[in-house]
RORO-527861 format. One record per residue: residue number from 1; y negated, z negated, x negated of N, C-alpha, C in turn. Coordinates in steps of 0.1 Angstrom, whole numbers. Layout:
N
(atom NUM, (Y, Z, X), (Y, Z, X), (Y, Z, X))
...
This chain:
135
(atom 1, (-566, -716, -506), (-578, -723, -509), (-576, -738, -508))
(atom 2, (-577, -749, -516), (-577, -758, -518), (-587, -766, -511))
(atom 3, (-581, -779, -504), (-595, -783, -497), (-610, -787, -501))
(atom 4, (-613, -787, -511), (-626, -790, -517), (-633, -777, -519))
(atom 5, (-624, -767, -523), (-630, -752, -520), (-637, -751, -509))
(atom 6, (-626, -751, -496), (-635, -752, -478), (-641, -755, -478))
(atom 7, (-642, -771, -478), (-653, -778, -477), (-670, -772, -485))
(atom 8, (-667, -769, -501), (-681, -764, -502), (-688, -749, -495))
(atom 9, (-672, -743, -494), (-674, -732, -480), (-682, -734, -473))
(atom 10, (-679, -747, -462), (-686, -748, -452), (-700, -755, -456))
(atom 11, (-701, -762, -464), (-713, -766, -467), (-727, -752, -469))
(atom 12, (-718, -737, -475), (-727, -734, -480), (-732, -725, -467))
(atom 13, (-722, -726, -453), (-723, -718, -448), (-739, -724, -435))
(atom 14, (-739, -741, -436), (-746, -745, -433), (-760, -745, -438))
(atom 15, (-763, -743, -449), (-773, -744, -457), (-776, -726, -454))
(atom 16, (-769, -718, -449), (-776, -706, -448), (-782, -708, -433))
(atom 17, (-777, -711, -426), (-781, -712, -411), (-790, -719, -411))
(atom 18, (-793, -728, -423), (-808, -734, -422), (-824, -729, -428))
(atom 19, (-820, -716, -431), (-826, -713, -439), (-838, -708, -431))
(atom 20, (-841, -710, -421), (-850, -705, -415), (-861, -710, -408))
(atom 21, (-867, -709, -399), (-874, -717, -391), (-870, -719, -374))
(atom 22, (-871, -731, -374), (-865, -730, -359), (-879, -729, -349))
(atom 23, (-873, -725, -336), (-885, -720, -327), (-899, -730, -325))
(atom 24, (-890, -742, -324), (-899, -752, -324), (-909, -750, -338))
(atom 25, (-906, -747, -347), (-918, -750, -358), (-927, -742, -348))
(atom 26, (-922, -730, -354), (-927, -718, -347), (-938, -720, -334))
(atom 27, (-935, -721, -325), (-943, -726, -316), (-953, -738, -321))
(atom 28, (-953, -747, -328), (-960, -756, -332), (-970, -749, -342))
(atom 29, (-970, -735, -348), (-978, -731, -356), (-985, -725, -350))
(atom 30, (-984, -718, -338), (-985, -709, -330), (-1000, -715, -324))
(atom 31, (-991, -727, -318), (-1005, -735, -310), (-1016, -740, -320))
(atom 32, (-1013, -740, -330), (-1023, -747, -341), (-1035, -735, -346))
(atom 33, (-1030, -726, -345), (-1038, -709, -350), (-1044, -706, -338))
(atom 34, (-1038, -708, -326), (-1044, -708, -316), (-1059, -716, -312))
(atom 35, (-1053, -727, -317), (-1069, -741, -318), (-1079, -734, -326))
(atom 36, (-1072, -738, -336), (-1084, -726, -348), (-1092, -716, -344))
(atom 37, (-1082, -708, -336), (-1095, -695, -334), (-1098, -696, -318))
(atom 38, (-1098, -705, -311), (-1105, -712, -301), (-1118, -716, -305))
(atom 39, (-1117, -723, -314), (-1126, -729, -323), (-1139, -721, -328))
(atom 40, (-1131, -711, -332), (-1139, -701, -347), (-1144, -689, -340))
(atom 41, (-1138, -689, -329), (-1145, -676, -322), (-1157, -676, -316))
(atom 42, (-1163, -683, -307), (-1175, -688, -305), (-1184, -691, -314))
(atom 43, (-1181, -697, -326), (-1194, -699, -336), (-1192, -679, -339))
(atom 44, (-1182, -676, -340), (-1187, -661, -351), (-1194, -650, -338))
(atom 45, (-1193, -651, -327), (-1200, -644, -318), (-1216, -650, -319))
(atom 46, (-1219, -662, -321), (-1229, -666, -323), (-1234, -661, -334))
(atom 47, (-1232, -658, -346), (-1237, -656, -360), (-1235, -639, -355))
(atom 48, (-1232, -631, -352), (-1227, -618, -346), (-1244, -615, -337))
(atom 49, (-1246, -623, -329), (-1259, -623, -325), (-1272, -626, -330))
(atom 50, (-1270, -638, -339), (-1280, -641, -344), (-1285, -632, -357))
(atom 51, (-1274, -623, -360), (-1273, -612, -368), (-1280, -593, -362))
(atom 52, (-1276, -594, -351), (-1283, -583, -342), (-1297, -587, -339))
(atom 53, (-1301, -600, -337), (-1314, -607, -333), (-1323, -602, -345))
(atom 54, (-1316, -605, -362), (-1325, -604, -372), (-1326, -586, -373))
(atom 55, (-1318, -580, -371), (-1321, -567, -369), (-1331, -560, -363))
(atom 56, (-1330, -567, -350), (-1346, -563, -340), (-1361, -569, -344))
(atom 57, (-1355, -579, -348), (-1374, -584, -353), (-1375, -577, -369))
(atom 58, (-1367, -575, -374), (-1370, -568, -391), (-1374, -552, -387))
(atom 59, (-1369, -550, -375), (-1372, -533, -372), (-1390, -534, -364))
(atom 60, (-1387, -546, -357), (-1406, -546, -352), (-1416, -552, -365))
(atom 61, (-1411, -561, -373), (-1419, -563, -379), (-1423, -553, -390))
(atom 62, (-1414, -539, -392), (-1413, -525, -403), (-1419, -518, -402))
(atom 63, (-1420, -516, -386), (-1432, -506, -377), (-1441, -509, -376))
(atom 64, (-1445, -523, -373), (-1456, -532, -374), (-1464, -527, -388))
(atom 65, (-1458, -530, -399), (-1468, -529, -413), (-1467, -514, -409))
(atom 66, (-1461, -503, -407), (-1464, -488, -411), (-1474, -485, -401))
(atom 67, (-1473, -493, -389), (-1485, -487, -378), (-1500, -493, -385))
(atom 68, (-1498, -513, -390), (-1514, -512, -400), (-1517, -503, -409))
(atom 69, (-1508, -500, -418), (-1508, -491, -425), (-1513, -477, -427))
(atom 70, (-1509, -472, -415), (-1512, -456, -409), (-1531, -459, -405))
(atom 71, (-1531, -468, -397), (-1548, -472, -391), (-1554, -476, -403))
(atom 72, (-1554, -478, -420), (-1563, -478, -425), (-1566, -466, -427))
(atom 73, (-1555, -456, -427), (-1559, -444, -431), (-1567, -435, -423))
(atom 74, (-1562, -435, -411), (-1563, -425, -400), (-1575, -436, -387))
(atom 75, (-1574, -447, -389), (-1585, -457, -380), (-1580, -453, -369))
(atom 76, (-1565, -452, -366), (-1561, -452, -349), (-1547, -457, -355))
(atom 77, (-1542, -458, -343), (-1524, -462, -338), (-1517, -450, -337))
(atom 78, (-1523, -438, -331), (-1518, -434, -320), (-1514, -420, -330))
(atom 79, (-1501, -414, -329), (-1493, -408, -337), (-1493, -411, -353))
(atom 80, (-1489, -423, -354), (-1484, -432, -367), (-1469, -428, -365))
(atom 81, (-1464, -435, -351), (-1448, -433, -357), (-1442, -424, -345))
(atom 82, (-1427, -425, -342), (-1420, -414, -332), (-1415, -426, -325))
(atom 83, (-1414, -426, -317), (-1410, -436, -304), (-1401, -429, -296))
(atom 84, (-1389, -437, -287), (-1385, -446, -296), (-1380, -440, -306))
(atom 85, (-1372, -453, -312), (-1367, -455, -327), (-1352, -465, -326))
(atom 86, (-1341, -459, -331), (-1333, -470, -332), (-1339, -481, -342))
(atom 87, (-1329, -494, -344), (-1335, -503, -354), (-1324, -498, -366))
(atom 88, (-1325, -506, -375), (-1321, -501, -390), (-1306, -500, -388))
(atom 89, (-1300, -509, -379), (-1283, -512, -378), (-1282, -506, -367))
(atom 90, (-1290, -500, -360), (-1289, -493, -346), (-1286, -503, -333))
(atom 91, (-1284, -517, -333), (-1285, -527, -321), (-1298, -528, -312))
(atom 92, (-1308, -521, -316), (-1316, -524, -310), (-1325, -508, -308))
(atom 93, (-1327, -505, -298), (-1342, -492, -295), (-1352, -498, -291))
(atom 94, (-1362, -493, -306), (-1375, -496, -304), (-1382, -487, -299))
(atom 95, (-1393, -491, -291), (-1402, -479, -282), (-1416, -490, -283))
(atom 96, (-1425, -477, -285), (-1441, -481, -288), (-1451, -476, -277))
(atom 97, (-1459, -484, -273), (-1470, -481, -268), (-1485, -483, -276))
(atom 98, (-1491, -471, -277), (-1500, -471, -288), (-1515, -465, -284))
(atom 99, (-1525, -471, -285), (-1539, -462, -285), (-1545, -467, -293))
(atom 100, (-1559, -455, -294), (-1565, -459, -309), (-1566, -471, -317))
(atom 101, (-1566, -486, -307), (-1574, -500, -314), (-1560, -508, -313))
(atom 102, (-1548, -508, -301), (-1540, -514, -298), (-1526, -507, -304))
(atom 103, (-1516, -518, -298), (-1500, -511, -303), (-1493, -526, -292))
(atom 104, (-1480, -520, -290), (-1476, -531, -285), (-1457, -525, -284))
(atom 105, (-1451, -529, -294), (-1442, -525, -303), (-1426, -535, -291))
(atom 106, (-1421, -526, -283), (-1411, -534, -275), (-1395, -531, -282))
(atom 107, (-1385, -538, -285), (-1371, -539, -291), (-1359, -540, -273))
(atom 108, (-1351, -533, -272), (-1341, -533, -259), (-1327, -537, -271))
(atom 109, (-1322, -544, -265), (-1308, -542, -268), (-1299, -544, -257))
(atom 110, (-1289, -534, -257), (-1282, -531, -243), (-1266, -538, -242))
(atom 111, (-1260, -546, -251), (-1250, -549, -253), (-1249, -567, -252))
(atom 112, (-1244, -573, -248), (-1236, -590, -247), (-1240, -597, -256))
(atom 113, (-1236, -591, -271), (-1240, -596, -275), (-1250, -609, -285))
(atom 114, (-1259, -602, -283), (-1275, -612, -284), (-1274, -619, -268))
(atom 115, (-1282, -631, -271), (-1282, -640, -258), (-1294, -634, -250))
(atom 116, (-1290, -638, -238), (-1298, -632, -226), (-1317, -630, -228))
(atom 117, (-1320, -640, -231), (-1333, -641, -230), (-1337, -635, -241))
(atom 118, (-1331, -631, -252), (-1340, -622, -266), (-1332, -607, -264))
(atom 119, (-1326, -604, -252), (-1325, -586, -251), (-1336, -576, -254))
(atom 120, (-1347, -585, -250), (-1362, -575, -249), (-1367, -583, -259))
(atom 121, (-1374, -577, -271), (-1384, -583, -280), (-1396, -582, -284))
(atom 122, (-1406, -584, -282), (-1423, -574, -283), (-1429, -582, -290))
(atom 123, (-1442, -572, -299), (-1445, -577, -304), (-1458, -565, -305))
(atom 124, (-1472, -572, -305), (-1483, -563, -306), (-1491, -566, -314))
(atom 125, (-1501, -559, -313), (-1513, -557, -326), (-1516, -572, -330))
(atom 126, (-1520, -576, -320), (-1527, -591, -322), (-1517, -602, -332))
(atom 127, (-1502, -595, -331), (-1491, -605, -337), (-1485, -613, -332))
(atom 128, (-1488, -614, -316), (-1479, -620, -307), (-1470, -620, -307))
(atom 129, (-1455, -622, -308), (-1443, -617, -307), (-1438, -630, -296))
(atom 130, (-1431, -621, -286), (-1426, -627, -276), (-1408, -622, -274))
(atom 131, (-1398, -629, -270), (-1399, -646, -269), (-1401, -652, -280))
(atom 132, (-1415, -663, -278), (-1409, -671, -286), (-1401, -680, -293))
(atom 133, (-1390, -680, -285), (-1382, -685, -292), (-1367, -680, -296))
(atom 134, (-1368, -666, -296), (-1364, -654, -302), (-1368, -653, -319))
(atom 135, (-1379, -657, -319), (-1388, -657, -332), (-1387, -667, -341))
């Protein structure tokens, strides 16, 4: 072999050992995906909640219209619906308290996810819905 042969020998032998990534990138990508979903994880537990939240007030406000509903026909509350009730996505059990003139329509959700103070959601004849600022 001729010395300019070796030589591109060794050249090409270098260009393969480079072909890669060295640790260091690696680690520097590592921590960068890391930041990101530091970042991204909190807002999507948020939207994750505020998503279970819209679940429970769409399930009181559903029963709400079928319970007015049922009282124009029948001029009572009281065996309109079956209590409880899961909600439509099942995050939430709804349970009713009902007599002839009243209703007072309560949402439980048993899991982390929704923030502390909208776990319990109520809402009664009069249209109160409490927390307000759940609502």
């Amino acid at each position: 072999m001729c010395h300019s042969q070796a030589r591109a020998s060794r050249r090409s032998e270098v260009r393969r050992g480079q072909a890669g990534f060295t640790l260091l990138e690696l680690m520097v990508v590592v921590a960068i995906i890391a930041i990101l979903a530091g970042a991204a994880y909190p807002r999507y537990m948020d939207a994750v909640g505020e998503a279970r939240l819209a679940d429970g007030r769409s399930a009181l406000m559903a029963l709400a219209g079928r319970l007015e509903r049922c009282r124009t026909s029948t001029h009572s509350y009281v065996d309109c619906i079956d209590s409880p009730t899961p909600s439509e996505a099942g995050h939430y059990r709804i349970t009713a308290t009902l007599s002839p003139t009243e209703y007072r329509l309560t949402a439980t959700h048993d899991s982390e996810a929704v923030k502390t103070a909208c776990r319990v959601l109520t809402l009664d004849s009069t249209g109160q819905a409490m927390p307000e600022a759940c609502w």
